[in-house]
C-alpha positions in Angstrom: 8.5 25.7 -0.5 10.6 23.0 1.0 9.2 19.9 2.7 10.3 17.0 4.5 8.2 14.0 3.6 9.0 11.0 6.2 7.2 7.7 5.0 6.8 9.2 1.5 6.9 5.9 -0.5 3.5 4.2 1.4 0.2 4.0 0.3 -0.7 8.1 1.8 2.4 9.7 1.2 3.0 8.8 -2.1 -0.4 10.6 -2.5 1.2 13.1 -0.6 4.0 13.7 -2.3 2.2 13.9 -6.0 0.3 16.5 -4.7 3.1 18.3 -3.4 5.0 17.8 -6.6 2.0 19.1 -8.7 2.2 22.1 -6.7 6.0 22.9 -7.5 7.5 22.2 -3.8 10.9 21.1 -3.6 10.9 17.7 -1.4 13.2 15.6 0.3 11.3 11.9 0.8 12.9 9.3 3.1 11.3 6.1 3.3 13.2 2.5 4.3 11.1 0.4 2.4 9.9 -1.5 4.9 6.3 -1.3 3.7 7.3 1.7 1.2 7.4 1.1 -2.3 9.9 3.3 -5.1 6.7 2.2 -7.6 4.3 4.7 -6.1 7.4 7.3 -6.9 7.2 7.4 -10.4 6.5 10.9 -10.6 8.0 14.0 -12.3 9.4 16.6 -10.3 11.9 18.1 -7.6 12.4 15.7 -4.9 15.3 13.8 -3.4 14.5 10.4 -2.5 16.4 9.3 0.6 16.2 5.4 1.3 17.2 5.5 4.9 15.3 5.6 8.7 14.1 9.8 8.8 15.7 9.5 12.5 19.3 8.0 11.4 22.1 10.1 11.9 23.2 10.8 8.5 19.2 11.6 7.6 18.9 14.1 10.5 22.1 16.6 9.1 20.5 16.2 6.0 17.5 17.3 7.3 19.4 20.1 9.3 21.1 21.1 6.1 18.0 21.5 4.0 16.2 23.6 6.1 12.6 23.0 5.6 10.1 25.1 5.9 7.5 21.8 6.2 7.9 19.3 7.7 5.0 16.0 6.7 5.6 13.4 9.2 4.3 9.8 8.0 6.3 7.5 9.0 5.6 4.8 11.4 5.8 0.7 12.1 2.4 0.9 11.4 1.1 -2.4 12.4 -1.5 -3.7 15.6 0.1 -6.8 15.3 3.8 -6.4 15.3 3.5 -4.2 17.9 2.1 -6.5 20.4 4.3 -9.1 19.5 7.9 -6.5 19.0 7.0 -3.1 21.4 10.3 -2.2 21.2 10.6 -1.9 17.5 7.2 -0.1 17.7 8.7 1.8 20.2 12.1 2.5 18.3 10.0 3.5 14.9 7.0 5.5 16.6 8.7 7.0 19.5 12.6 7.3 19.5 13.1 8.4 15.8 10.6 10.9 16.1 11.9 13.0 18.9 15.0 13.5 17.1 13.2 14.5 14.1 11.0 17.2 16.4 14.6 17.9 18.1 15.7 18.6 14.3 12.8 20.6 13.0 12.7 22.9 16.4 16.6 23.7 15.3 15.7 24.9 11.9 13.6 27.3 10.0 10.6 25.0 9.9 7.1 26.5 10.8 4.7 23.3 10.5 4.9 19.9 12.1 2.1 18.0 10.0 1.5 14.4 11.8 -0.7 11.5 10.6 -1.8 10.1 13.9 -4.6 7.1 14.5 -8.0 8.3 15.3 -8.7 4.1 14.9 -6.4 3.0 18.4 -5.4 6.3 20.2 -8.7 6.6 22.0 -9.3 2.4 22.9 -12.4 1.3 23.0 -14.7 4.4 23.3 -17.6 4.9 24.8 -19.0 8.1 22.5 -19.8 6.9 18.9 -18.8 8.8 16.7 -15.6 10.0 18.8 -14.6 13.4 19.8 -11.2 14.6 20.2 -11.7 15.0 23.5 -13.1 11.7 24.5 -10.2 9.7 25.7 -12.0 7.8 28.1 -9.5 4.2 27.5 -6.3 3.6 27.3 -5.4 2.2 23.4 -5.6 -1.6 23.7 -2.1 -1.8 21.7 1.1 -0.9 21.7 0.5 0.9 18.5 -2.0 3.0 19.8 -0.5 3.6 23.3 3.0 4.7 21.3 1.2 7.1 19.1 -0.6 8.7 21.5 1.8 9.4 23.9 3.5 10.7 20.1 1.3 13.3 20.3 1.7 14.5 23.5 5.8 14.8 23.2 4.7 16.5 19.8 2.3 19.2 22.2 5.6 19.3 24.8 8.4 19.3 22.6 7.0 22.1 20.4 5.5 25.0 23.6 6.9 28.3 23.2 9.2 27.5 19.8 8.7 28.7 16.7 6.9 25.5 15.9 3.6 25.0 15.3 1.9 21.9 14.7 -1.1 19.5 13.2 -1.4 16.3 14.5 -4.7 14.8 11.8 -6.2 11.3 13.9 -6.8 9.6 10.8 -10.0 7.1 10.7 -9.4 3.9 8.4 -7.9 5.1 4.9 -8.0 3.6 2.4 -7.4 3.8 -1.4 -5.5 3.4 -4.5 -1.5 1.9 -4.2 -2.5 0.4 -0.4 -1.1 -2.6 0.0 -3.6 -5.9 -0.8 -0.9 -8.2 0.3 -0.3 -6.6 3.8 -2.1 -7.0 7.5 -3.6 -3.7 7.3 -6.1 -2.0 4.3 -9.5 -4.3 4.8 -10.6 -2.8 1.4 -7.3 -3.6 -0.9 -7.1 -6.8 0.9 -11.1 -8.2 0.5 -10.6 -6.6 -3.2 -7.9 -8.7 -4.4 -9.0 -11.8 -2.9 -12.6 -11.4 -4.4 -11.1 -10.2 -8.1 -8.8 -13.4 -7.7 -11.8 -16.1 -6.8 -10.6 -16.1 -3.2 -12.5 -15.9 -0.1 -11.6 -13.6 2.3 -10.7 -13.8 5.8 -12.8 -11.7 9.1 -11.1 -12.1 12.2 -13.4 -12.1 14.7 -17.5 -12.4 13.9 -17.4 -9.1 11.7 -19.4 -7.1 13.7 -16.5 -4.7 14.5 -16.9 -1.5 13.0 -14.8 1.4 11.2 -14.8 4.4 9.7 -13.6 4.3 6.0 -12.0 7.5 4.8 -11.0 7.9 1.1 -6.9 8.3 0.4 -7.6 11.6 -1.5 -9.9 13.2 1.4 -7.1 12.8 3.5 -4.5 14.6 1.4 -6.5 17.2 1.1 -7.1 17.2 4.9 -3.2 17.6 5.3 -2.5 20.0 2.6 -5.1 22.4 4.2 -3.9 21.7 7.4 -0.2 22.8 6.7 -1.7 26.4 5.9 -2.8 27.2 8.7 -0.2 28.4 11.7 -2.5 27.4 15.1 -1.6 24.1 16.5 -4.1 21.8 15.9 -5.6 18.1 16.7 -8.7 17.1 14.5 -10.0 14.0 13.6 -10.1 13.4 10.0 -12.9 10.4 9.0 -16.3 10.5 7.7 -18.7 9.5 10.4 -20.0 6.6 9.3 -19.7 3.4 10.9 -19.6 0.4 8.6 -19.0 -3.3 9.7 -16.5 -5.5 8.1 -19.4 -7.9 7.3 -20.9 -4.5 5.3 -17.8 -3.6 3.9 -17.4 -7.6 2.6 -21.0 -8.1 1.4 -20.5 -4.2 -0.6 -17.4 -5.6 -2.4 -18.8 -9.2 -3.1 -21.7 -7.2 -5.2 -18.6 -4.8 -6.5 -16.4 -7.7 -8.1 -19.7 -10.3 -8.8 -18.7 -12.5 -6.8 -21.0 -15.6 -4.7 -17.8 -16.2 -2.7 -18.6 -16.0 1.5 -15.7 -15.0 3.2 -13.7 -17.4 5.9 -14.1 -16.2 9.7 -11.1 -16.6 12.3 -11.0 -16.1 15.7 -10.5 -12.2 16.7 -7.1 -10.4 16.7 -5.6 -9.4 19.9 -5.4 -5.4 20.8 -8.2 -4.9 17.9 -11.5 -2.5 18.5 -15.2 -3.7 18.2 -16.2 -0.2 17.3 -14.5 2.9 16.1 -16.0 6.2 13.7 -14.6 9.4 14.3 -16.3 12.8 15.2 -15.0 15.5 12.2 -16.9 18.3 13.2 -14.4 20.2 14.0 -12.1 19.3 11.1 -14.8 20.5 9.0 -15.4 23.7 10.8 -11.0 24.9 11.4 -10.2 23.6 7.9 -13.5 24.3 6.3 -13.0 20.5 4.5 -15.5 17.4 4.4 -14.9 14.5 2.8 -15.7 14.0 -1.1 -16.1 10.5 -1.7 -18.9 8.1 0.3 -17.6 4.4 0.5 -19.0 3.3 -2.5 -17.2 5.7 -4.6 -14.0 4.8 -3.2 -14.4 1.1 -3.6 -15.4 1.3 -7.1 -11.9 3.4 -7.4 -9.9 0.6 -5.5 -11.6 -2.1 -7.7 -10.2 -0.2 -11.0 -6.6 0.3 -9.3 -6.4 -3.8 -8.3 -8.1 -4.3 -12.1 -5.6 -2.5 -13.6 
């Protein structure tokens, strides 16, 4: 088959795109290495890697050209942060480029939109724990959040009555091999590399806030099964289980041996106290659960920062 992979040198689609590649697909992979890395490409295979913006001109005929049948879109400015301080970049990454590439992808023979949204900002602060898909009681306390929900609405828009179906996956807090431990975002690579270096680590805020930690593989295998399957759909892909940061800190202390205490800093503008997703009906449409509980996962993390 052939697939457009936006985003496909980060930490998820580089997962992605091994999977696909193990599978014999064909793939065309743009990522500007902003946050991408060609390291997590080191894979045999038929791909095209394509260092450029997906929504550039010269990217979108190249995309018209190739004709996908798939199109995985993972791409984003993907931090809380430099979105409240730059919105129009945000804006520009997470809104602009993307309606071009829909645009595109409507024009073609593609079937299957597949879109990594954020199950951790889209719904704000909610008031159901664990969150529903439906629960959208507050707006998203970030720029981030507000741009990619209202992504998923131009996705719902953009693609009635065409030919194009879509899956837009409200990923929980992922988390995994190849995420970045020097980076704002990825609590688990971040806390692991400080503790494995004899450094403390730093909890904005009085580490009380909660997430949901989803393992990197669950979620490629949440994606893979979601691009089989024709019916639009919106799903939340996370685990259900709430863990603080002050949990997450004290599991990986005990992980690496360490008798360090991490550093606390006042909280970070536009981020939740509490967010763990509702998968129910992930589970039930793509007949998937996750595989791998928290401690799994870290112990796999630990290895890849090791290593």
């Amino acid at each position: 088959m052939k697939i457009i992979i936006t985003g496909g040198a980060g930490f998820i689609g580089s997962h992605l795109v091994e999977s696909l590649l193990n599978d014999g697909h064909e793939l065309i992979i743009f990522d500007n290495f902003l946050t991408g890395k060609k390291e997590n490409l080191s894979f045999d295979g038929n791909f095209r890697l394509v260092e450029d913006d997906f929504g550039s001109k010269d990217s979108l005929a190249l995309i018209k050209n190739f004709d996908p049948e798939l199109c995985f879109h993972l791409a984003a400015q993907s931090s809380v942060v430099v979105s409240v301080q730059n919105p129009a970049l945000d804006f520009e990454h997470n809104i602009l480029q993307p309606i071009q590439l829909i645009d595109t992808l409507i024009n073609s023979n593609c079937k299957k939109l597949v879109f990594t949204s954020s199950g951790g900002t889209i719904f704000g602060e909610p008031k159901n724990i664990p969150t529903t898909e439906n629960d959208y009681s507050n707006e998203p306390a970030s720029p981030y959040g507000v741009a990619k929900k209202k992504l998923n609405e131009i996705i719902k828009t953009m693609t009635s009555n065409t030919t194009l179906s879509y899956s837009i996956l409200n990923l929980s807090n992922v988390y995994g091999p190849r995420q970045d431990p020097y980076g704002e975002a990825g609590v688990v690579s971040i806390f692991s590399n400080k503790y494995l270096n004899g450094e403390r680590p730093v909890i904005y805020g009085n580490g009380e806030q909660t997430r949901d930690y989803i393992y990197v593989k669950d979620v490629i295998s949440a994606l893979m099964e979601s691009s089989k399957i024709h019916d639009d759909l919106f799903l939340n892909i996370g685990t259900g289980v709430e863990t603080s940061v002050n949990q997450l800190a004290e599991s990986l202390k005990i992980q690496f041996s360490s008798n360090l205490d991490p550093i606390y800093k006042d909280a970070r503008k536009g981020e939740l106290q509490r967010s763990v997703l509702d998968n129910t009906k992930a589970k039930k449409l793509l007949n998937w659960e996750p595989k791998y509980d928290l401690n799994t996962g870290m112990i796999e993390v630990r290895n890849w920062i090791k290593s």
